[in-house]
C-alpha positions as CSV (number, residue, x, y, z in Angstrom):
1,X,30.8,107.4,119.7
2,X,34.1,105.5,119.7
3,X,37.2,107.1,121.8
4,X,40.3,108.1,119.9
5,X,42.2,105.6,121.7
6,X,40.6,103.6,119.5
7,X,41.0,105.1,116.0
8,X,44.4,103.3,115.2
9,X,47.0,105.2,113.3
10,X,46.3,107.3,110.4
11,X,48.0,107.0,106.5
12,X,50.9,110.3,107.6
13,X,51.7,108.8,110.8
14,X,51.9,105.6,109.6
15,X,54.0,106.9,106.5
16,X,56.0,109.3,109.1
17,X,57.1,106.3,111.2
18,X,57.9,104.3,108.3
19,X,60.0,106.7,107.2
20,X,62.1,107.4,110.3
21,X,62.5,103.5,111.1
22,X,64.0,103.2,107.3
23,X,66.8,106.0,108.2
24,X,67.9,104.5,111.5
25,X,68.0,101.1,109.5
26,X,70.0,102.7,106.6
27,X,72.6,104.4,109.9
28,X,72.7,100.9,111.3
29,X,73.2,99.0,108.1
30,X,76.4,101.6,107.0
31,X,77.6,100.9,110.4
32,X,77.6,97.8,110.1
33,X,79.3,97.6,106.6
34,X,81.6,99.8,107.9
35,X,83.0,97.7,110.4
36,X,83.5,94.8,108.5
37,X,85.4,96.5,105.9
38,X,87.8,98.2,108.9
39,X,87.9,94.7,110.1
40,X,88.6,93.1,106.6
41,X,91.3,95.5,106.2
42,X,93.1,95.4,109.9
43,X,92.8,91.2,109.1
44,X,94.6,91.8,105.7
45,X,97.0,94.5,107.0
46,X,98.2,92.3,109.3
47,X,98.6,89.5,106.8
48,X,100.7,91.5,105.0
49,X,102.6,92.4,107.6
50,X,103.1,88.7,108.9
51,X,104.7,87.9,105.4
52,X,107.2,91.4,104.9
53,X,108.0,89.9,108.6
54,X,108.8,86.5,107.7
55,X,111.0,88.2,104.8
56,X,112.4,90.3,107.3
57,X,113.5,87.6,109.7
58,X,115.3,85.3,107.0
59,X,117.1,88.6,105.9
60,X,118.1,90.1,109.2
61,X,120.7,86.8,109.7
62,X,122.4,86.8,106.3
63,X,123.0,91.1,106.4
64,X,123.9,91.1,109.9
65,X,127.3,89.4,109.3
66,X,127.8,90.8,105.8
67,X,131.2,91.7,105.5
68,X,130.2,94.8,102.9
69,X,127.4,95.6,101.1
70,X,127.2,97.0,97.4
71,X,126.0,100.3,96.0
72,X,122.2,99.8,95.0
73,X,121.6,100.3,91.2
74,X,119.5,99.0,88.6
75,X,119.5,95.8,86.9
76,X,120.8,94.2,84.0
77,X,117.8,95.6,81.8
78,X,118.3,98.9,83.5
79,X,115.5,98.5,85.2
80,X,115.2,96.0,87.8
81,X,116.4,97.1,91.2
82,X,119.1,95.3,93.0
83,X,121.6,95.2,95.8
84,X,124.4,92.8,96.6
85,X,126.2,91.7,99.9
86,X,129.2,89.9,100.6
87,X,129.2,87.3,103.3
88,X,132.4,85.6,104.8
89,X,132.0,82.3,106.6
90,X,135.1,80.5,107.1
91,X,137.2,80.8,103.9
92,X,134.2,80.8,101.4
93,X,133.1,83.9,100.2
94,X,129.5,84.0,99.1
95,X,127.8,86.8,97.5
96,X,124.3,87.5,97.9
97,X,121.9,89.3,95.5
98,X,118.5,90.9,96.1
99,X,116.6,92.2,93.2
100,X,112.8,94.3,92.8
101,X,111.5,92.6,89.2
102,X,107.5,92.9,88.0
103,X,106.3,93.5,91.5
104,X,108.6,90.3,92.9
105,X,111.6,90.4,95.7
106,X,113.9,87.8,94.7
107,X,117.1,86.6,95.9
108,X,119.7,84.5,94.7
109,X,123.3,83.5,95.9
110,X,126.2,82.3,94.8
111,X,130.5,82.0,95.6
112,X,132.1,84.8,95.2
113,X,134.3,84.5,91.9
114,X,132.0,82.1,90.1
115,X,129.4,83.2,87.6
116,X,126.2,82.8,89.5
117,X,124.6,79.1,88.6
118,X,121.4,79.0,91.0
119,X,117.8,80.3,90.2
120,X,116.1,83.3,91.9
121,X,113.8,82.4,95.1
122,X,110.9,84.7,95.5
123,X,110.9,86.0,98.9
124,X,108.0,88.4,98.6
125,X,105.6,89.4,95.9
126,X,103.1,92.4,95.0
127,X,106.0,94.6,96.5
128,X,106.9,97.9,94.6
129,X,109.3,100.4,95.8
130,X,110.9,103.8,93.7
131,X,113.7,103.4,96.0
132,X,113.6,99.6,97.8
133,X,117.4,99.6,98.5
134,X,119.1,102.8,100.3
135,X,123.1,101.9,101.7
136,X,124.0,104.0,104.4
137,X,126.4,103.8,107.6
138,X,126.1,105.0,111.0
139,X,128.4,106.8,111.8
140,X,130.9,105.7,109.6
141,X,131.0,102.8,111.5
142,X,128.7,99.7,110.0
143,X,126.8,99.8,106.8
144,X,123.6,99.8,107.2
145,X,121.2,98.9,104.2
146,X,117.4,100.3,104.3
147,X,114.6,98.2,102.6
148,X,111.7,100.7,101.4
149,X,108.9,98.5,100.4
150,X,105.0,99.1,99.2
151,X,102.8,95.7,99.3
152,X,99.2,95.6,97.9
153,X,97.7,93.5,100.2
154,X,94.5,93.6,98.1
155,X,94.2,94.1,94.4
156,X,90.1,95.1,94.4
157,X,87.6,94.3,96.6
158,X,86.0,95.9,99.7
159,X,89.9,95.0,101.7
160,X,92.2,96.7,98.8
161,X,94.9,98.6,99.9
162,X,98.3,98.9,100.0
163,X,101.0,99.5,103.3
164,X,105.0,100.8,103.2
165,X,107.1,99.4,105.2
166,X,110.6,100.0,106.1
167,X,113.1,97.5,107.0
168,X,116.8,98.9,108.7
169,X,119.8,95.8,108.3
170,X,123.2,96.2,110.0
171,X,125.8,94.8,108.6
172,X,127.9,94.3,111.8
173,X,131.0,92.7,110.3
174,X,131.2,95.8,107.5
175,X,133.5,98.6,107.8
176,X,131.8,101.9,106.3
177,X,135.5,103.7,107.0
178,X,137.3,101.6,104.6
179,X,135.7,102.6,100.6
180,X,134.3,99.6,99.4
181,X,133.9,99.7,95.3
182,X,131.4,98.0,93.8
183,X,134.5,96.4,91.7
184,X,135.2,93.9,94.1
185,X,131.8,93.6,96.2
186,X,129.9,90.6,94.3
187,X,129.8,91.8,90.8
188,X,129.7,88.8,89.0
189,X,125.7,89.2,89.5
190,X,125.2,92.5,87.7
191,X,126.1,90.6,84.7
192,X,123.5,87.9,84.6
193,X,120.0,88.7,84.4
């Protein structure tokens, strides 16, 4: 007569512990996909973030010593978003332009009186915004101008996602006491598309 030590496992318990070894596997494995897809989006989060920075950075000098800042509006095709800003250095007068077109931030810059001549540079793209450019002042103080903008950092894909970001610019050599009409802040570039 053999001892049940030595029977060995039967069909059910084998089937049993096959089964409960294929659940912990299937908790482990969504773990595990889980956390590369947290860190696939923190890794392209903060991508995004590094390049709305870099636009932030080359932005913050030019506003900061704007001398006024126009109201925001649409563009030439009524639908582009745009904003302009006057800065003074020296005697020269030169107007700056920011514009929201297909998803694109663009800039361009010209003299103040003078049709603009130079091409757009793309600061950021995949950016959308309702309302990228707000004007404001603090106090009626300094204008201040308020960049609202939405980047996809991922179009599809197991990363896709968008993030807002808000951007605050004080203009320090503005006065928001004295009216400033968009007549005679930099309109030569609501002209040209």
């Amino acid at each position: 007569m053999r001892s049940r030590d030595d029977a060995g496992f039967t069909l059910i318990e084998l089937a049993v512990a096959m089964s409960v070894m294929g659940f912990f596997t299937a908790i482990v494995a969504t773990a595990i996909a889980q956390m590369y897809h947290t860190a696939n989006q923190a890794e392209a989060v903060q991508s995004l973030q590094s390049r709305l920075n870099v636009v932030f950075e080359r932005l913050d000098t030019e506003i900061r010593y704007a001398a006024a800042i126009s109201r925001p509006g649409p563009g030439g095709d009524g639908r582009d978003a745009y904003v302009e800003y006057l800065n003074v250095n020296g005697g020269a007068q030169l107007c700056t332009e920011l514009r929201l077109r297909g998803g694109v931030l663009q800039r361009r810059a010209w003299t103040s009186g003078e049709t603009p001549s130079g091409g757009w540079s793309t600061l950021a793209g995949e950016i959308t915004s309702s309302t990228p450019f707000t004007v404001s002042s603090n106090g009626n103080v300094r204008q201040q101008l308020r960049l609202t903008l939405t980047a996809t950092f991922a179009a599809a894909g197991p990363a896709a996602g968008s993030h807002t970001t808000e951007f605050l610019f004080t203009a320090l050599n503005s006065d928001a006491s004295a009216t400033t009409s968009n007549a005679t802040v930099c309109t030569e570039g609501r002209t040209s598309p």
